[in-house]
N, C-alpha and C positions, 0 to 999 in steps of 0.2 A: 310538021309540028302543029300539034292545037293550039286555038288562042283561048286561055283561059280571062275573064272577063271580073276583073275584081271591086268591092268598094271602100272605098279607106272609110272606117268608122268615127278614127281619133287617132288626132296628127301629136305627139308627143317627143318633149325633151325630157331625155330622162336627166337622173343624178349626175350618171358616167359626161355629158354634154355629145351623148348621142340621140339624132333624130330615130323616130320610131312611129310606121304606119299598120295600124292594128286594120285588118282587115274584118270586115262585117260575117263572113262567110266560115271563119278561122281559119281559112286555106289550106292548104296540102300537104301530108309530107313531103311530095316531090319537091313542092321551093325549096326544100331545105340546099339543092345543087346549084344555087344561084351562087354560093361562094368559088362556085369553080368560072368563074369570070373571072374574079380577082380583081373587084374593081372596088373592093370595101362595100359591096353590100351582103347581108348576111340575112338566115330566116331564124325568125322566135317562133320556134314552134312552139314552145308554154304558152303563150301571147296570143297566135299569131296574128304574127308583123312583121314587114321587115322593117330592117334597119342599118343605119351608116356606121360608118364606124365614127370615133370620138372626132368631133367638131374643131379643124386645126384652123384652114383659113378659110374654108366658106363660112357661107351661110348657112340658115336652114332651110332656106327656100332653094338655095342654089342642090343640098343635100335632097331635097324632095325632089325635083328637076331630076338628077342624077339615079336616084333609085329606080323611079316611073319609069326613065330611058333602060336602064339596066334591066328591069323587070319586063319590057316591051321586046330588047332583045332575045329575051327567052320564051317569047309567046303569052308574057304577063300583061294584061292589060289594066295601069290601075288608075281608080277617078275617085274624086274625095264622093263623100254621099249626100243625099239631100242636106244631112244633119251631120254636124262632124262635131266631134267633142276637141278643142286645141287647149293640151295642156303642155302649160311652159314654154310657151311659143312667142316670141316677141310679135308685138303688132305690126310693125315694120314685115316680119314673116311673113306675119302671116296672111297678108294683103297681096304679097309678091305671089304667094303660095296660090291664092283664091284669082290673081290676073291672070296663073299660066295654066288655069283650067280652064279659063274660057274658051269655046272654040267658036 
């Protein structure tokens, strides 16, 4: 499998209280088979982004953690980018969000 090599643009909560990573590049249609995990992550191809499904008892930070690994399983590699737009993202987030990119 290829490793496709991505950059999140803008880290977003939507209305629904799902997490949502727009990727800089609009990525593939292939992401769209990332549902076939079944681990509640899903692709926006209008957008593209992916996204979690509706926010029960994580976080968002814990939902971005969880996507990235999901996305990593499948040969997706994803890294916020130099510049990220965060909307609707609590600060708390999105601090958590910005400590598990560090490497």
């Amino acid at each position: 499998m290829s490793e496709n090599r991505e950059e999140i643009i803008k880290v977003e909560v939507l209305d629904s209280d799902e997490l949502q990573l727009v990727l800089g590049s609009g990525g593939d249609a292939s992401y769209q088979h990332v549902y076939r995990e079944a681990r509640g992550v899903y692709w926006n191809n209008d957008v593209g982004a992916f996204r979690g499904t509706e926010k029960i008892k994580w976080t968002f930070a814990e939902w971005f953690a969880h996507i990235v690994e999901v996305c990593s399983d499948i040969g997706i590699t994803l890294r916020l980018g130099s510049t990220v737009e965060w909307v609707g993202v609590p600060e708390a987030d999105k601090q958590e969000i910005l400590a598990l990119q560090i490497v």
